[in-house]
C-alpha positions in Angstrom: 113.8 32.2 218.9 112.8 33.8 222.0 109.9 35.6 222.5 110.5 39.3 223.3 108.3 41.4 225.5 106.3 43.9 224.4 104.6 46.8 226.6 102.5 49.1 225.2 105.4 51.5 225.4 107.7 49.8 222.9 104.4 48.5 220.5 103.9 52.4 220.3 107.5 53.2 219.5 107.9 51.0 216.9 104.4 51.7 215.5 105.7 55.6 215.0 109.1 54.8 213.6 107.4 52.5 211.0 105.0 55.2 209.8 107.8 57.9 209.9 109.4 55.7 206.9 112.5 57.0 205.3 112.6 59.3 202.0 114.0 58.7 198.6 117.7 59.2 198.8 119.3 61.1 196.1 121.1 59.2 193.6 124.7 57.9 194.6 127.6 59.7 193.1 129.6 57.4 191.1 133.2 57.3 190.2 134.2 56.3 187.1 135.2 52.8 188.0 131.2 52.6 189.2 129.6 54.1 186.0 131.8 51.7 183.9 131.4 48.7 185.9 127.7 49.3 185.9 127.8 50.3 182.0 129.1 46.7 181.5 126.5 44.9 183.6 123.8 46.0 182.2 124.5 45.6 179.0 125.7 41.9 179.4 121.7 41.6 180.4 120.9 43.2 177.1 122.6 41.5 175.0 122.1 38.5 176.9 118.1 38.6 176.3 118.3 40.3 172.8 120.4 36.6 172.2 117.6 35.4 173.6 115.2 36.4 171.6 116.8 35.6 168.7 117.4 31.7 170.0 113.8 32.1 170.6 112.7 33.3 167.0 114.9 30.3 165.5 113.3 27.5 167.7 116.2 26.9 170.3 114.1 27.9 173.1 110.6 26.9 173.3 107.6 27.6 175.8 107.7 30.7 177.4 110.6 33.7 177.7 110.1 37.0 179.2 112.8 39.3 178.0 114.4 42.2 180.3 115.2 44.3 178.0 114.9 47.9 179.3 114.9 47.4 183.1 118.6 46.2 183.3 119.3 49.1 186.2 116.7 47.5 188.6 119.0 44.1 189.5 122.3 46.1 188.8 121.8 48.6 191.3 120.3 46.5 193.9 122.9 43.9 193.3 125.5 46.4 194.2 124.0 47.3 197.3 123.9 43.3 198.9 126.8 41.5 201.3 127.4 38.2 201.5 124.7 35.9 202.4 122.1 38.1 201.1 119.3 36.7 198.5 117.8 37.2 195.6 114.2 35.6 194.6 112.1 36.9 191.7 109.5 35.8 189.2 109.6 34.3 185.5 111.7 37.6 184.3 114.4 36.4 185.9 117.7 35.8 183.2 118.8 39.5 184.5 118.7 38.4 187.9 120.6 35.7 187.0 123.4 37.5 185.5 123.6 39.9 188.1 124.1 37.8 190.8 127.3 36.7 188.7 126.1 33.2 187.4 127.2 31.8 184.4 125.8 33.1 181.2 126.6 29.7 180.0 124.7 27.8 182.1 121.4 30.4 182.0 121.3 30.1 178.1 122.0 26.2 178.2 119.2 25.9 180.7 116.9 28.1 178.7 118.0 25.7 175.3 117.1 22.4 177.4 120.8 21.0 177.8 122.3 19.1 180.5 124.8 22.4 181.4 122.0 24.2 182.0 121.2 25.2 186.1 118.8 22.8 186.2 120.2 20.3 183.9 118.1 21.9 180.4 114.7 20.4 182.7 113.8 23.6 184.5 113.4 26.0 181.5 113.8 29.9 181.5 111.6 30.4 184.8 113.3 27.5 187.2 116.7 28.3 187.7 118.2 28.0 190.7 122.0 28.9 192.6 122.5 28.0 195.8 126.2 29.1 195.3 124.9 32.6 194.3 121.9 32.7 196.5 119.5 33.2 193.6 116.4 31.3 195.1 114.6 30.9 191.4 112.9 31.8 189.0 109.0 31.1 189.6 106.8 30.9 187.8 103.2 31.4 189.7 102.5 35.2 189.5 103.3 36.4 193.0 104.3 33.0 194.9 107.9 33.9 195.6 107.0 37.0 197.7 105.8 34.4 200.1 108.3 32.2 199.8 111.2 35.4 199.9 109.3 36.5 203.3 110.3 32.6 204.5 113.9 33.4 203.3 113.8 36.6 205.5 112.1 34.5 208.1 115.2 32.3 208.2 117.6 35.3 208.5 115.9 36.7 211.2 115.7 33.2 213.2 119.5 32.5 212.1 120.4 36.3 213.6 123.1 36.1 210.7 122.2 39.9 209.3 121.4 39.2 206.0 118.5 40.7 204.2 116.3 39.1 201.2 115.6 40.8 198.1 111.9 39.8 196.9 111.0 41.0 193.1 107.7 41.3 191.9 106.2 43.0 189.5 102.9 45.7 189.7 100.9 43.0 188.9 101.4 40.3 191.1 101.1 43.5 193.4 97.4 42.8 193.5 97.9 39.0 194.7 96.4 38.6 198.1 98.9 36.0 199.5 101.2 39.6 199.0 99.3 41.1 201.4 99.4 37.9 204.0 103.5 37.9 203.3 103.2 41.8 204.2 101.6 41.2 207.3 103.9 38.1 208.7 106.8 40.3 207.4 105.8 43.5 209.7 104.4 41.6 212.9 108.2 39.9 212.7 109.9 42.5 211.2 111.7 40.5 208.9 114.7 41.7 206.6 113.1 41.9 203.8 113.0 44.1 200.9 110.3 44.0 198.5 111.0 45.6 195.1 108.5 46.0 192.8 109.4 46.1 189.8 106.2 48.6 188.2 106.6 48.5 184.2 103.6 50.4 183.9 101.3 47.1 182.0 102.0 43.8 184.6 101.0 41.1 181.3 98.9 43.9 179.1 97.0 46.0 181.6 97.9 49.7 181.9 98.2 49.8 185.9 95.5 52.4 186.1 92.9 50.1 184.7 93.2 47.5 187.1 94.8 48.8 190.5 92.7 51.1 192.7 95.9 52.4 194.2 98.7 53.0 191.5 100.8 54.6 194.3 102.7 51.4 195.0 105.4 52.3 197.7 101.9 53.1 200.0 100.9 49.3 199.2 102.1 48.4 202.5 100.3 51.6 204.4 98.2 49.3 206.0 100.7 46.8 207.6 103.0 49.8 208.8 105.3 48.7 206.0 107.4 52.2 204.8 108.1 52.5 201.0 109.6 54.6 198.4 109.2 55.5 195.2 112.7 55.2 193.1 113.5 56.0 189.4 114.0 52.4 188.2 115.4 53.5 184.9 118.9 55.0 186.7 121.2 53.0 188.1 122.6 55.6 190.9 119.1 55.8 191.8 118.5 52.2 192.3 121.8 51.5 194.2 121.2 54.5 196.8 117.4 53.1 197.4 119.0 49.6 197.6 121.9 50.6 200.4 119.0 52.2 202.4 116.5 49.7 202.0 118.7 47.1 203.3 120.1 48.8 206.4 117.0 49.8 207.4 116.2 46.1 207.3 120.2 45.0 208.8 119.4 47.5 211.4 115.9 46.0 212.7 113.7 48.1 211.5 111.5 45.2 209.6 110.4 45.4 206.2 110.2 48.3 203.3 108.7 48.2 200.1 110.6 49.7 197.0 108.5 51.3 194.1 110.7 50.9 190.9 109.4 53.2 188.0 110.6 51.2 185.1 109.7 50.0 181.4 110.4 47.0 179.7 110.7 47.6 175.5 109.0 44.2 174.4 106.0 42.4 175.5 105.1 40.6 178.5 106.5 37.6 176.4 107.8 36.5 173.3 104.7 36.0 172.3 102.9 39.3 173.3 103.0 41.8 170.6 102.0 44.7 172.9 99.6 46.3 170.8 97.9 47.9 174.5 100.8 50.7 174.3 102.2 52.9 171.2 105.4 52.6 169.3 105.6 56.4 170.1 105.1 55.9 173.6 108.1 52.7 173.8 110.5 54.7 171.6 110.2 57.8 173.6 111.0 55.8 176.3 114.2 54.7 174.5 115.1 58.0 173.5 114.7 59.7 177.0 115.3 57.0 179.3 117.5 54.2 178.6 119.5 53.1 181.9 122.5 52.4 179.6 122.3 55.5 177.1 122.0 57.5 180.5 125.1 56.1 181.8 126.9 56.5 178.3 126.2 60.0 178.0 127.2 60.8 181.8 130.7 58.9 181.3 130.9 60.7 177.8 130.4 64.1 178.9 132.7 63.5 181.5 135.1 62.3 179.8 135.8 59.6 181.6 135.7 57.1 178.2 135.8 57.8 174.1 133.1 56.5 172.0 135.3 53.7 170.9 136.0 52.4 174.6 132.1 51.9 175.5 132.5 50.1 172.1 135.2 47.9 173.3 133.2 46.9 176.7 130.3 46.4 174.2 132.5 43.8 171.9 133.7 42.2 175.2 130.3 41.6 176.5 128.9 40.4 172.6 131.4 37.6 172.5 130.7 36.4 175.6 127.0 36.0 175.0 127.9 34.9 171.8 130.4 32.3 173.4 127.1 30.9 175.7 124.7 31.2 172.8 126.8 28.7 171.0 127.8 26.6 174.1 123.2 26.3 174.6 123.4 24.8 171.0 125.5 22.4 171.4 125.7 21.3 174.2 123.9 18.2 174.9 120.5 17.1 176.1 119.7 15.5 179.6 120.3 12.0 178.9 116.8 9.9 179.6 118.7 8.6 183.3 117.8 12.3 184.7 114.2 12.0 184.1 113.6 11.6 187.6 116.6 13.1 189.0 115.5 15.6 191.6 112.0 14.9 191.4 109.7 13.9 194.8 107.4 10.8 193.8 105.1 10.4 196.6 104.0 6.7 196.9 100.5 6.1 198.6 100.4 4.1 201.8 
């Protein structure tokens, strides 16, 4: 890539447009199709990780699984807001990812089950899954390694000059990891296309964020690297999209990176194995009651009579048998035979 110029004149321009930063849009107004298609999708991601859990509790999926039940509306309104070419990289909570970036149910559950028709042939597990066809970079499992790796992605995009902006998750506790901060810096001296959503469900593995972040303001994480952010309310859906549509122009239109503060809540524990005993039941059913991304949706298309009680139950049978139709394909479908063993595995040989 060539190097530009820079005279103090431009270096001073762009320093006050970065700081100027954009505000929280208002939440987009959707049409019926858009509250119904967005109904669906997030409840395939329910249903998909309450299946999940269940696999889980009967000894079909083994190590670790970190459900994603409760912050369906983060992926399903950023989704909605990509192009082609765009990508998606996230952390070790990644099955709704997955499913929003339309792959398989099938081939997510089989992976997490260890079979062969899993995305990485059953030997990746729930938190290394990969789709190159989808653009779904993984799945990582190191807290806060795929924001550098998602700046690289951006990195590419910018080099290529093909438009195309990368979405890098992370939650509020990798938020603290220092090679964030080294991403945020590359990312702004470049001003790469890159979007960094943080996905802040209030307790990163057990922690309450107030206990262990000096700074709980998250969209001002990137204050010091001239990096803009917003705060959004993760747990709505037409929030989420608007953010999403101007936090990636802002990126498609040069502007460099911006950071996207997603208030959300995840119902269960950091994992399967995490019986959350640092919050109350009060406090998670509250939650529940007031702000559930699908209830919210339910009641809007409800009130406005845009659907009867009986059709949200019809989308809801449609989306159970097809989880139910992957739950049963992960069970029996096959293992990796023993030949795959070292199939797409780098053996380095000493000289």
């Amino acid at each position: 890539m060539a190097k530009a110029k820079t005279t103090k004149k431009s270096a001073a321009s762009k320093s006050t447009t970065s700081k100027a930063g954009p505000k929280t849009p208002a939440p987009k107004d959707y049409t019926k199709q858009r509250e119904l298609e967005a109904c669906r999708d997030m409840l395939m991601i329910r249903r998909f990780e309450e299946k999940a859990g269940q696999l889980y509790g009967m000894g079909f999926i083994g190590g670790f699984c970190h459900l994603y039940i409760g912050q369906e509306a983060v992926v399903t309104g950023m989704q909605a807001a990509l192009i082609e070419g765009d990508q998606v990289i996230t952390a070790y909570r990644d099955h709704g990812h997955m499913l929003a970036c339309d792959m398989d149910p099938k081939g997510v559950m089989a992976e997490l089950t260890g079979r062969e028709g899993g995305y990485s042939r059953g030997k990746g597990g729930s938190m290394h899954m990969f789709s190159k066809e989808k653009n779904f970079y993984g799945g990582h499992g190191i807290v806060g390694a795929q924001v550098s790796l998602g700046t690289g992605l951006a990195f590419n995009n910018r080099y290529r000059e093909n438009g195309n902006v990368c979405l890098t998750y992370f939650g509020d506790g990798a938020s603290n990891q220092g090679q964030v901060y080294e991403s945020f810096n590359m990312a702004k001296l470049w001003d790469l296309p890159v979007v960094y959503v943080i996905e802040n469900n209030r307790y990163a593995m057990g922690t309450a964020v107030h206990r262990s972040s000096a700074l709980t303001e998250f969209s001002r994480r990137g204050c010091s690297f001239n990096i803009p952010g917003i705060e959004v309310d993760g747990m709505d859906v037409r929030a989420v999209q608007a953010a999403g549509e101007l936090a990636t122009e802002w990126c498609r239109s040069g502007k460099g990176p911006i950071i996207l503060d997603m208030q959300t809540y995840r119902y269960r524990g950091h994992s399967m194995s995490d019986p959350a005993k640092y919050r109350t039941k009060d406090e998670v059913q509250k939650m529940r009651a007031e702000q559930d991304p699908i209830e919210r949706v339910k009641q809007r298309v409800l009130e406005k009579k845009w659907a009867t009680e009986d059709e949200l139950k019809a989308i809801d049978k449609e989306v159970r048998g097809i989880v139910a139709e992957a739950a049963e394909f992960a069970q029996t479908n096959p293992e990796p035979d023993a030949s795959e063993l070292y199939t797409d595995v780098l053996i380095e040989v000493g000289a």
